[in-house]
ZAKE-458326 format. One record per residue (C-alpha): residue in one letter; y, z, x. Coordinates in steps of 0.001 Angstrom, whole numbers, plus 500000, padded with zeros to 6 digits. Last residue first. Example, Ala and Ser with C-alpha at 12.3 -4.5 7.8 and 13.67 -1.06 7.14 Angstrom:
BEGIN
S498940507140513670/A495500507800512300/
END
This chain:
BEGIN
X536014534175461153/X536785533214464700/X536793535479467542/X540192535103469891/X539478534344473506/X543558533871474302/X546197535760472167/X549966535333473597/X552630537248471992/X556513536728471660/X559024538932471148/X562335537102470829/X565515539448470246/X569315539167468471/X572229537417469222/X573168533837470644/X576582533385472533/X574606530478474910/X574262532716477705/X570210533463477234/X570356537094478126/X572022537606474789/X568858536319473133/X566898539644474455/X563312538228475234/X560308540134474445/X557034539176476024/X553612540407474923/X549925539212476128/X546567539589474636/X543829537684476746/X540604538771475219/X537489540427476877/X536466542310473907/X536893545810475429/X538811545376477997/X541551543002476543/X541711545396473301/X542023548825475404/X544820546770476773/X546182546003473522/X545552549237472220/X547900551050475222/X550489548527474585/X550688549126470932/X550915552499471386/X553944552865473619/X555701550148471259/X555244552246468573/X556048555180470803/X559718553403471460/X560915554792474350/X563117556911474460/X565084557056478360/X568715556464476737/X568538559407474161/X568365559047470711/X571256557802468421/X570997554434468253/X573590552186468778/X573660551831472849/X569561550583472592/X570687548403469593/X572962546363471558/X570566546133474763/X567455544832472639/X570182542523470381/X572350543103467415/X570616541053464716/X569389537310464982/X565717537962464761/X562267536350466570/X559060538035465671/X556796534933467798/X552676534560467668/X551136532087470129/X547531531625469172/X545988529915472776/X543594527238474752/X546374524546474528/X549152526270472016/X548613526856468195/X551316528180466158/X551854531485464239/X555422532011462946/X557984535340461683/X561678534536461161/X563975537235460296/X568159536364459945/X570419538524459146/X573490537604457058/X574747540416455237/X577610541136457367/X578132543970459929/X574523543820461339/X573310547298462340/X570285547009460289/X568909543641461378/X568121544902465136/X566794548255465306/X565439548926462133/X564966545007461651/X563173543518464607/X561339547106465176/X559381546879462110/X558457543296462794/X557574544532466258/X555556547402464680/X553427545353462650/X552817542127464606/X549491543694465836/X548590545151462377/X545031544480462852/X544019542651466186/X544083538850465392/X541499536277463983/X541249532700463124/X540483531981459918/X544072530594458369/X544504529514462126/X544028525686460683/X547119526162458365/X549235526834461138/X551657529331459937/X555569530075459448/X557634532997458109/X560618533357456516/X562978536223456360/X566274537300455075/X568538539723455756/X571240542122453760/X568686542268450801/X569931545894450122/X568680547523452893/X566024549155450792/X565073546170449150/X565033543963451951/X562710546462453958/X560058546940451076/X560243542519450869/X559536542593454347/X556486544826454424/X554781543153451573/X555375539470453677/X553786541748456811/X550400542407455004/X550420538583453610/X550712537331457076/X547946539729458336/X545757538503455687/X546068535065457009/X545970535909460512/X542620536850459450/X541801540720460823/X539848542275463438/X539955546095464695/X538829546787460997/X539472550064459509/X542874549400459155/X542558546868457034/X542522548895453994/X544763551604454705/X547265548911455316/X546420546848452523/X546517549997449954/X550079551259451629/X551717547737451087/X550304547754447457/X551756551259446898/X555095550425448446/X555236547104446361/X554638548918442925/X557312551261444184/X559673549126444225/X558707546923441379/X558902550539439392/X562016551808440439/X563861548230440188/X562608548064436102/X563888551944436019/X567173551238436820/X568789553992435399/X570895554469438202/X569581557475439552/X566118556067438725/X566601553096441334/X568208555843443855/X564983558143443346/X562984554754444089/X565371554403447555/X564739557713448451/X561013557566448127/X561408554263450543/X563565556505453163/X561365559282452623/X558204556996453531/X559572555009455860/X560905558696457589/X557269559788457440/X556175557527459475/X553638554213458016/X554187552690461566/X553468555107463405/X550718556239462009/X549021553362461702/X549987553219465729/X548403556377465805/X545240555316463796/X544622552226465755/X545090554197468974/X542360556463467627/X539983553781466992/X541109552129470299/X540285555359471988/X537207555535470090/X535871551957470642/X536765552940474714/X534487555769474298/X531942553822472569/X532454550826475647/X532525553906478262/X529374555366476588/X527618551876476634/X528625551463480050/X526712554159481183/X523889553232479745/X523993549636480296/X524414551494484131/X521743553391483601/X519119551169482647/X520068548828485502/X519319551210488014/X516179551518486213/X515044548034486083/X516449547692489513/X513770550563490388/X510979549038488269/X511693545558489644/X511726546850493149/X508288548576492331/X506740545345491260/X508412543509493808/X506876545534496335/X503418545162494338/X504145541601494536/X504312541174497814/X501615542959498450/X499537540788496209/X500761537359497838/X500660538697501291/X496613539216500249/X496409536072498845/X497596533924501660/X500828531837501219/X502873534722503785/X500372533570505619/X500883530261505807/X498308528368503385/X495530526359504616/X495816522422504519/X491716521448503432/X490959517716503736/X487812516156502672/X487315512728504163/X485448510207501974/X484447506840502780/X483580504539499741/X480929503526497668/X481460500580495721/X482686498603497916/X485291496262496540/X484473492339495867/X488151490938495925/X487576487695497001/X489555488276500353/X487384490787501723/X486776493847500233/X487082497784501156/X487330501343499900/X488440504721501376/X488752508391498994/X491011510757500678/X490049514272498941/X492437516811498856/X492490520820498535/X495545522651498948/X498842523540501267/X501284521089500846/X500918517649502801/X503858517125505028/X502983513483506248/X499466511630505407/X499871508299507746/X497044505846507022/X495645503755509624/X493103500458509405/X496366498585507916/X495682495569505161/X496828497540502307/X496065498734498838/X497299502395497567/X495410503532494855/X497870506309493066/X496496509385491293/X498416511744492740/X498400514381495692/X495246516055494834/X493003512807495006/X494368510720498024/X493584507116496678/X492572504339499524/X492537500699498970/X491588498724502349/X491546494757502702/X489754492471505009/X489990489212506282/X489633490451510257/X485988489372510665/X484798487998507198/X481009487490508717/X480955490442511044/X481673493217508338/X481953496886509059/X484743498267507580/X487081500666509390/X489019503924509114/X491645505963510965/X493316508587509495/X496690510097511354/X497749513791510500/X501035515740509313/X499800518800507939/X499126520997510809/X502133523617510787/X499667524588507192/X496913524949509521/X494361522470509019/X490525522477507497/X489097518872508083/X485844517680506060/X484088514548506890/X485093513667510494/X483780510635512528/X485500511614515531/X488238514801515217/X491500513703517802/X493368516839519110/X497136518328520128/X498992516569517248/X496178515533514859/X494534512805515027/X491619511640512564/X488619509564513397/X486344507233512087/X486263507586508763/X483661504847507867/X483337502036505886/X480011500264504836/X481166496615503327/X478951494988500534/X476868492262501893/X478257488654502528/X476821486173501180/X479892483769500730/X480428481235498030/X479546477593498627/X479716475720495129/X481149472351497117/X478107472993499990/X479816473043503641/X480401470651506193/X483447471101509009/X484688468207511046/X485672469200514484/X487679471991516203/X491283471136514837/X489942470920511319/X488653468354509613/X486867469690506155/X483781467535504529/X482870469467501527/X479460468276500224/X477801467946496969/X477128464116497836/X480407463661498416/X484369465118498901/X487356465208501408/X489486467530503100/X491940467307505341/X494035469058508235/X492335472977508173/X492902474687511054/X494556477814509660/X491836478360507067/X488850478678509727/X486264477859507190/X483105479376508328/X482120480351504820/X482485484304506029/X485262483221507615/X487252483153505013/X486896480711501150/X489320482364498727/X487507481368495450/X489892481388492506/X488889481484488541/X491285480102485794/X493018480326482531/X494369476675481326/X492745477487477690/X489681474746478876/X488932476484482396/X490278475783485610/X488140476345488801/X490148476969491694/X489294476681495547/X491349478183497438/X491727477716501832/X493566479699504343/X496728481287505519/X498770478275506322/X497407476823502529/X495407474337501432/X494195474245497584/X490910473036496456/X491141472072492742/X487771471787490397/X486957468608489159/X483010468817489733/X483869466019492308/X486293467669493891/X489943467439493780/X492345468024496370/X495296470221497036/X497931469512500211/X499904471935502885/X500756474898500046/X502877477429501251/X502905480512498470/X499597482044499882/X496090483173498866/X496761482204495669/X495773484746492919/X498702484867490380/X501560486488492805/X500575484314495661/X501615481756492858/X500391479411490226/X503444478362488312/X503438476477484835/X505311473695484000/X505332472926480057/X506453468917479074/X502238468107479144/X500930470220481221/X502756470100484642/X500722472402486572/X503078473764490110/X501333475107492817/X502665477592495413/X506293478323495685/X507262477876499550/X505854473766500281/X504420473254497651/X501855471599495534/X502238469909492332/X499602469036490261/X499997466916486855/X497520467373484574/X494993465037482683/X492031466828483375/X493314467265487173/X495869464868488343/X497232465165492213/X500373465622494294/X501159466857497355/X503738468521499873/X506903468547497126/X510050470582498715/X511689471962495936/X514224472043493366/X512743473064489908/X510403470980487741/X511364470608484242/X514382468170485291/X511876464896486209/X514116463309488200/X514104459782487285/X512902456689488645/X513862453107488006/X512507449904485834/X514720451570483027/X512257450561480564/X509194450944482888/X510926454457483739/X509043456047487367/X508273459891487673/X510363462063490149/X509930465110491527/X512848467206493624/X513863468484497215/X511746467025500147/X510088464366497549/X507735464082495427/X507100460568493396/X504796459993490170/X504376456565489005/X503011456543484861/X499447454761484653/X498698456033481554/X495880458227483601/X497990459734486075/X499102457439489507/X499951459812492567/X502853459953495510/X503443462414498193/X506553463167500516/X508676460351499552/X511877460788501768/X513848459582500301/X514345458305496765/X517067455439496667/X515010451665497931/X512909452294494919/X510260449878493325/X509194447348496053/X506755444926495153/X503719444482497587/X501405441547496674/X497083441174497619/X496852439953493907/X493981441586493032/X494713444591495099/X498228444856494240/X500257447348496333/X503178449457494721/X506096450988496774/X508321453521497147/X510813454632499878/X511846450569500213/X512367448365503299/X516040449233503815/X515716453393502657/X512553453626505225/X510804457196504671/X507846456076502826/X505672456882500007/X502571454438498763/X501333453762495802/X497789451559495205/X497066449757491982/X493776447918491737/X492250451163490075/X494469454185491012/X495197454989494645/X497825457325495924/X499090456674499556/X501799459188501453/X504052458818504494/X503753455661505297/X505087454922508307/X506723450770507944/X504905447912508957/X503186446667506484/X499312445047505715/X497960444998508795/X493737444394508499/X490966447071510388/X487714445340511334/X484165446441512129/X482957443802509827/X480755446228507749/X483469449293508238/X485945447417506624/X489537448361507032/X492796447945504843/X496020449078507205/X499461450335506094/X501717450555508520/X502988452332512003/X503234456276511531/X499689455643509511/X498310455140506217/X494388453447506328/X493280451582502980/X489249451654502684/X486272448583502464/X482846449229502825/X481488450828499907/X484162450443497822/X488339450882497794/X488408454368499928/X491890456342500604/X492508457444504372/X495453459399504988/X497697460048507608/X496499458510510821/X498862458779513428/X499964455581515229/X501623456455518670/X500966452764520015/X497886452409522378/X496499449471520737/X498262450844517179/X495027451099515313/X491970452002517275/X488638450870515995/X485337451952514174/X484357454284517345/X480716455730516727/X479992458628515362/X476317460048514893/X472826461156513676/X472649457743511498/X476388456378511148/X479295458091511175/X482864456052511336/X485678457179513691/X489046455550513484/X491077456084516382/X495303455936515759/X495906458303518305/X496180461303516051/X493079460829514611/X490741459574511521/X487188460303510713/X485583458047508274/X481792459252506460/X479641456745505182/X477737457695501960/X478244454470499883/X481095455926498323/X482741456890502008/X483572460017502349/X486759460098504013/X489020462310507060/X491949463096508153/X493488464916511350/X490088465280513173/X491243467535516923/X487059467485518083/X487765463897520233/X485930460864520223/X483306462227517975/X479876461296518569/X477777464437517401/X478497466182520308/X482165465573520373/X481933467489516949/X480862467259513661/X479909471163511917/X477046472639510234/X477634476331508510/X474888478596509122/X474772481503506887/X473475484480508721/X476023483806511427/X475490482947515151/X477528484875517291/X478314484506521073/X479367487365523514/X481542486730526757/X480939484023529193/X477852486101531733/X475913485916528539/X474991488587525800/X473701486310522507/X474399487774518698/X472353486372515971/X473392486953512004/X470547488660510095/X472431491149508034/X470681493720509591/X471151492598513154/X469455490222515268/X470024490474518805/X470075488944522182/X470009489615525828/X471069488731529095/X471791484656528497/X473279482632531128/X474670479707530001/X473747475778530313/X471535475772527198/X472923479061524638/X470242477869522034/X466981476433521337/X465116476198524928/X461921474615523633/X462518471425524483/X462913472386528171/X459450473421528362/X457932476941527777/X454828477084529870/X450913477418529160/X450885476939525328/X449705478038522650/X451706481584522242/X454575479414521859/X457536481349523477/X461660480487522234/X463639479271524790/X467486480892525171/X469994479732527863/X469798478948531554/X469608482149533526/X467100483309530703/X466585484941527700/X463248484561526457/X462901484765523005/X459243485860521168/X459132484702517030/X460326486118514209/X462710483647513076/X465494485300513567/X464346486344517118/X462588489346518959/X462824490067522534/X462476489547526077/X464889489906528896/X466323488568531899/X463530485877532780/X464379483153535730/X464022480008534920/X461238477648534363/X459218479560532049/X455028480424532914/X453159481448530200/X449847484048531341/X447286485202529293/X445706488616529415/X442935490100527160/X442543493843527653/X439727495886527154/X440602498944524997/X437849497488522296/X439842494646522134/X443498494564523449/X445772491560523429/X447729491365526397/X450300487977526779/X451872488623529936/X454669486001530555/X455913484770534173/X458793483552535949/X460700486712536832/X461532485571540312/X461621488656543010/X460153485693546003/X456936487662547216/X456868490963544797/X456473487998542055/X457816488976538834/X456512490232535349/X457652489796532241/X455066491713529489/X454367490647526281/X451966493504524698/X450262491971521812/X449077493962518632/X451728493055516149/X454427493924518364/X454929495585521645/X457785494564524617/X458338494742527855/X461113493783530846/X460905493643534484/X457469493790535264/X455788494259539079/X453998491729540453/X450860491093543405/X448656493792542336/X448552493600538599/X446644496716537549/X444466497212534028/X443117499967532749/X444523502721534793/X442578505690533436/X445189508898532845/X442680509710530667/X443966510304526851/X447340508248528026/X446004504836529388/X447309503263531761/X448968499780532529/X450048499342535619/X452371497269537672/X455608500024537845/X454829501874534667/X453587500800531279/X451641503682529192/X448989503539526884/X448316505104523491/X445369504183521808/X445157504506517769/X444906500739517528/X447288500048519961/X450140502935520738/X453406501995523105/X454906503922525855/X457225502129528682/X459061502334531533/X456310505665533025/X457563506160537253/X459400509433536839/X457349510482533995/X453607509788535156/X452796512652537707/X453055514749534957/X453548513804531879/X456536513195529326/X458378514917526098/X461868516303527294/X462960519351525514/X466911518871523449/X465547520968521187/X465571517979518785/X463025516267521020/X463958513236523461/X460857511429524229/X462334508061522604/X463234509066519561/X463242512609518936/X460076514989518893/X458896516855515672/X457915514129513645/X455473513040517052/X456056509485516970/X452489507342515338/X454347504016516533/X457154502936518942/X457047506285521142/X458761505782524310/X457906507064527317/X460427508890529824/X462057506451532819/X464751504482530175/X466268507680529038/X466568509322532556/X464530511619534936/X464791513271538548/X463848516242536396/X467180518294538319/X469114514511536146/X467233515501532822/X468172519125533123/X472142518050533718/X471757515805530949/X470392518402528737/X473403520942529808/X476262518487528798/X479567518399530456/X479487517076534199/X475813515977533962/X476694513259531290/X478270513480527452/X480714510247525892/X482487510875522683/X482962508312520631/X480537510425517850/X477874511048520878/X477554508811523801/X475026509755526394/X474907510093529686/X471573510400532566/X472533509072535316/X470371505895536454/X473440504771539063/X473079501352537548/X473835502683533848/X471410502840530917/X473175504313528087/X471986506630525061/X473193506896521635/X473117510301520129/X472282509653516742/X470010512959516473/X467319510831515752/X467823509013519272/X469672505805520117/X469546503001522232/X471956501390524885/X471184499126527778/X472557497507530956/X475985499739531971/X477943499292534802/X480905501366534210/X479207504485536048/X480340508200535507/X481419507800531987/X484563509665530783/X486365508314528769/X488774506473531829/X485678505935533145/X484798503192530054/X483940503629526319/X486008500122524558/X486685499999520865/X486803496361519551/X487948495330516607/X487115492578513984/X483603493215513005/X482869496414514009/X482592496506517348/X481746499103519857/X482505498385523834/X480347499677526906/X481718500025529801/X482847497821532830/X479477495496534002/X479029495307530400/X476985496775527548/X477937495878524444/X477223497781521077/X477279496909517396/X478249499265514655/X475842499437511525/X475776503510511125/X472291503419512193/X472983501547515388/X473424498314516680/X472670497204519912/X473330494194522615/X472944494539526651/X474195492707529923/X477544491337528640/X479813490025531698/X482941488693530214/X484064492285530312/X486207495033528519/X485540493058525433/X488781493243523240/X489440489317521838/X491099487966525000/X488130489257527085/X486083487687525164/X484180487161521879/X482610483381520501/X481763482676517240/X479282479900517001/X479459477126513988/X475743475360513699/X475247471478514855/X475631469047512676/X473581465234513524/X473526464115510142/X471120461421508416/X468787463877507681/X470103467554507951/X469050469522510602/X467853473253510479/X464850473842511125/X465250470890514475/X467046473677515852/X468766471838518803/X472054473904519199/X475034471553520273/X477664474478520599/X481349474673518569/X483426476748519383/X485324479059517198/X487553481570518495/X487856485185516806/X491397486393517322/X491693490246517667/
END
């Protein structure tokens, strides 16, 4: 909604000025801003602080900066609508033309066609406005205004359908009905005017004003008076010359008449209210008006609704003498004179209660004025599109003094710097007072945007893309470099400071050779920065496109900022200038010439917000404060407001959603979205504050309550676990068994390996080794070679200890396995007469690695029994190694004797034996794999198969997964 401002001549001698003729700032509602009608009949506000409008179409509820319209299309049965009030059940009650009976109830509107006590009120033949009203000594029991909380309507009969008005005087009650006066106890008419009827009444402080009208002509012209003395009434009569559309109570406490031609306040002294007593809304039609709890004065006319706030701010308009309301600069005058400068080139000065015309610079040309800059009393320097001007306002005269825009003007003792665009006539430029000389200092720097003078008289130049400060020694100007690019829209010195406003990056403080930034970031209102001025307490007063700052700077360079909103009646995007005396802010604006105090701060009460409605997908809940939703539910919309008529739209919301974090959220949206909320308690918490940051300290709370599904719910929850439960128990079992039963396969397995262990133990260590090695000793003694005899058999028994030893153990070190086979191979070479040799290889780092026990046993044994032995010559060749390979222990028995096929057609046995060594070492190696999970492979490779002439076997085996040491 956009709140206009116009500005009205109101003639409330309370509240001049001497010397000034202001007039107070109106706000003005329409059509445009939300109001269903320009045609407002009736003003309320009720206990929750909303105010009401009844129009010719609806009735519209506003809360400061939106309006939310009640028409037909929610549900009334009559659009017409000329009064609202409300009951202590908060049921707000309309008068419309057709005398229904309806009532609005939290937004949502009740009449004969839904609501049972409207329906009895309408068979009654009675409505709100028709039943007496208790203004004193109410029943506790009964609502307000005869309506009881049984929803019982409190009248009498005979009385009821013709009673307007109630009201109690010194313990009396009376009643006011068509052009009586009666009185309750009796029914006694006590007093009767015969040739009017009244139109509107109203009790207070024992007088009874009552408007009456002529039954002859219909014109409400006339004021009752009645003061009652010992029940005997005391009538005087006022006359008004227009036509009276309501009575009622204004700021000042006094009796208002609204009429057909504005507002006039009653004096009980006299006979009549004159024309000088019509205070505000002259020329208009006024139905009504209304002072709220804040005090601010709201008007119903036939143009819209008008608002006078609590604060008055006085204002310079066409009324006061201005040529035109659109001020582009303006200049307080040391001797108290106050310039107003235009587009057109007019120069307004204010004298006494007004403006008159001080001259016209240009004589018709397009000659803006850009700044105005004061010398004395009397005498100032004008900038416009077409020169510089000096002006007097004694002689009434306005001197030439260049002919070139200027841009920008800084004044500093007899020294006065101007900024231009012209490159040929100079972009900077220094005036002498004294000597009445220009000199020209830069024809380079364009174009000058603003220009100042600090306090060692150093020139200071901004421009569109830098800032420059002027070299005496260099007679030039240099970019100052601790400034960054950017466009430069004022400049000013504060305590010694250089200020820099701009045009994207808010305010720049050159202290000294620091630059500090003030940003949006820091406190401004907004990065783009149209000017800054200083006032006369030297605080800084910034002007930005979204409104005005005023900054108070402290000795540390910390600071304070006052955003000034329309709560101070400073329309912030109509500001054009500013300037300062006598205490006073003078601000031109687009409508007028704005004067506030230089320490104003707004009074503005601490907002009241409100939850006022939350939709869900098939429903809308008014003024909830607890909601209980499905858990399908959980994606609602929360609307909220604050009430404030002074800041109007400059508000902020924070809101923190307890239960789903601990984040306040601040934003500037009256909605909040709450998407997918788990099932659980929350609490949405709602505060407010206008733009200086003061936070309600209250705020609106809407419980929320997202039920579980059902398979969420407690009870699903405890079945479901007792099914679980017993699932558990029965896996449990299951499972039981099977480690069970796979702990008697892994024994039996451990058994078969056991007993695979011991046959392959077996045979290896057969019985025909062992007669073949006893042989071999007996040989040794034979001979007499008792030394051989005894290393001989000193190696047998050593080779049978290990094996017995390790044997035990599935495991072994390839180490000790290596040492096991070495005793082996020595046995062998002795008893075949050395007629091989051996050697045998090892990765040092597989020392600790482990093998099965005696896996290399048998195919060592099989490399020379059945390979080695049949050689011809003496020159076999064993070679035993352990390497490492990716992921695996590669173990090779390779030989250069006969060969696999060779020694197959040698021996002796039949063709289909197989080796049982070899039989048995399979099976345990597979028993192995299963058991431990290992990876235990065997290939054997007759060389012969090869092609290159080679003899003997390969055997080589693959152990993956081994177990350390």
């Amino acid at each position: 909604m956009l709140c206009r401002y116009l500005f009205l001549l109101l003639i409330i001698s309370c509240n001049l000025l001497p010397g000034y003729a202001q007039q107070p700032l109106l706000r003005h509602y329409t059509i445009s801003d939300g109001l269903t009608s320009n045609t407002v009949y009736g003003i309320f506000q009720d206990s929750r602080g909303f105010m009401w409008f009844c129009t010719d179409w609806g009735v519209c509820r506003f809360d400061g900066h939106h309006f939310e319209a009640i028409t037909s299309d929610n549900g009334l049965l009559d659009n017409e609508v000329f009064g609202i009030k409300e009951d202590t059940l908060h049921r707000l009650w309309l008068n419309p033309y057709n005398k229904s009976p309806a009532y609005i109830y939290n937004d949502k509107v009740y009449t004969v066609r839904n609501d049972t006590l409207c329906r009895y009120m309408a068979r009654e033949g009675l409505s709100y406005f028709d039943i007496p009203t208790h203004q004193k000594n109410a029943n506790p029991e009964e609502g307000m205004n005869g309506v009881t909380t049984q929803n019982r309507i409190i009248g009498w009969p005979g009385m009821a359908k013709k009673a307007i008005f109630q009201f109690s005087d010194k313990g009396i009650d009376y009643i006011v009905y068509g052009n009586k006066i009666v009185r309750k106890a009796d029914s006694a008419t006590v007093v009767e005017f015969k040739e009017h009827y009244f139109r509107w009444e109203l009790y207070q402080n024992g007088h009874l004003y009552l408007s009456a009208a002529k039954v002859s002509d219909q014109k409400v012209k006339i004021i009752y008076d009645i003061v009652f003395n010992d029940g005997k009434p005391l009538i005087k009569e006022t006359k008004t010359p227009y036509n009276i559309l309501a009575i009622t109570i204004g700021k000042n406490g006094r009796l208002w008449c609204c009429t057909v031609n504005g507002i006039g306040e009653f004096d009980p002294t006299k006979d009549s209210i004159s024309e000088d007593r019509f205070i505000t809304m002259k020329g208009i039609v006024t139905y009504n008006s209304f002072v709220d709890r804040q005090g601010n004065c709201w008007y119903a006319t036939n143009e819209g609704v008008y608002m006078q706030p609590t604060d008055t701010v006085l204002t310079y308009t066409t009324a006061s003498g201005l040529v035109n309301d659109n001020v582009n600069s303006v200049c307080y005058m040391p001797g108290g004179d106050l310039l107003a400068g235009y587009d057109n080139g007019n120069i307004m000065l204010h004298e006494g209660n007004t403006f008159r015309p001080l001259g016209i610079i240009g004589e018709g040309y397009w000659s803006r004025i850009v700044f105005l800059l004061p010398t004395d009393r009397h005498t100032f320097f004008a900038g416009t599109d077409i020169g510089l001007f000096r002006g007097n306002t004694q002689k009434n005269e306005c001197k030439q003094l260049t002919i070139h825009a200027e841009k920008s003007g800084a004044l500093s003792g007899n020294l006065l710097l101007l900024g231009r665009n012209a490159h040929i006539y100079g972009t900077s430029l220094v005036y002498n007072l004294e000597t009445d000389k220009l000199n020209i200092l830069s024809t380079e720097i364009s174009p000058v945007t603003a220009t100042t003078i600090d306090a060692q008289g150093t020139y200071w130049l901004g421009t569109t893309q830098s800032l420059y400060y002027y070299n005496t020694t260099l007679r030039k100007f240099i970019r100052d470099s601790t400034f960054p690019p950017n466009r430069v829209t004022s400049l000013n010195i504060l305590k010694g400071r250089l200020i820099i406003s701009t045009h994207s990056d808010g305010l720049f403080i050159r202290d000294g050779s620091r630059m500090i930034r003030l940003n949006k970031d820091k406190g401004l209102i907004n990065n783009i920065c149209k000017k800054t001025y200083i006032d006369e307490k030297e605080r800084l007063w910034v002007n930005t496109d979204k409104g005005l700052d005023r900054i108070t700077f402290h000795k540390d360079l910390s600071y304070s900022i006052y955003h000034f909103s329309a709560a101070d009646g400073v329309p912030g995007h109509m500001v054009n200038d500013i300037t300062f005396g006598n205490g006073k802010a003078f601000i031109a604006t687009s409508k007028g010439i704005i004067m506030i105090d230089q320490d104003q701060t707004s009074s503005s009460l601490p907002y009241k917000v409100y939850i006022l409605k939350v939709a869900l997908k098939d429903s809308v809940l008014n003024y909830p404060e607890r909601i209980v939703l499905n858990y399908n539910q959980n994606n609602v919309q929360v609307s909220y407001t604050a009430i404030s008529f002074i800041e109007g739209r400059d508000i902020r919301y924070k809101y923190l959603l307890q239960g789903a974090g601990n984040d306040t959220i601040v934003t500037e949206e009256g909605t909040l979205n709450l998407g997918a909320l788990e099932p659980g308690d929350y609490q949405l918490m709602v505060w407010a504050a206008g733009r200086n940051n003061i936070w309600n300290k209250v705020p609106a709370i809407l419980h929320i309550t997202v039920k579980p599904p059902f398979w969420g719910s407690i009870w699903f929850i405890v079945t479901i676990g007792c099914l679980l439960l017993i699932i558990i128990v029965l896996i449990y079992r299951h499972r039981i068994n099977i480690i069970r039963k796979k702990e008697t396969e892994k024994a039996e397995r451990k058994r078969m390996v056991a007993e695979l262990e011991m046959q392959a133990l077996r045979a290896q260590i057969n019985p025909h080794f062992m007669f073949n090695a006893l042989n071999a000793i007996q040989n040794y003694y034979s001979k007499n070679d008792e030394l051989g005899a005894n290393y001989y058999m000193a190696s047998f028994s050593s080779l049978i200890r290990k094996t017995l030893t390790h044997s035990k153990e599935h495991w072994n070190t390839i180490a000790n396995e290596m040492s096991m086979l070495k005793a082996y191979i020595e046995l062998e070479q002795m008893r075949f007469k050395h007629r091989f040799s051996y050697e045998i290889f090892m990765d040092p780092t597989l020392e600790k690695f482990k093998i099965p026990t005696m896996l290399l046993q048998i195919y060592t044994e099989n490399a020379i029994n059945h390979g080695l032995r049949y050689l011809k010559q003496d020159n076999g060749k064993l070679i035993i190694s352990c390497h490492r390979s990716d992921d695996a222990i590669v173990c090779t028995i390779e030989d250069n004797g006969v060969g696999f096929e060779e020694a197959r057609r040698l021996d002796s046995r039949p063709g289909d034996y197989k080796s049982m060594g070899l039989k048995i070492t399979a099976g345990r190696i597979a028993a192995i794999n299963e058991l431990y999970g290992t990876s235990i492979a065997t290939h054997i490779t007759d060389k012969q198969s090869q092609g290159n002439g080679s003899r003997g076997t390969i055997v080589t085996i693959t152990i993956k997964n081994t177990p350390l040491s």
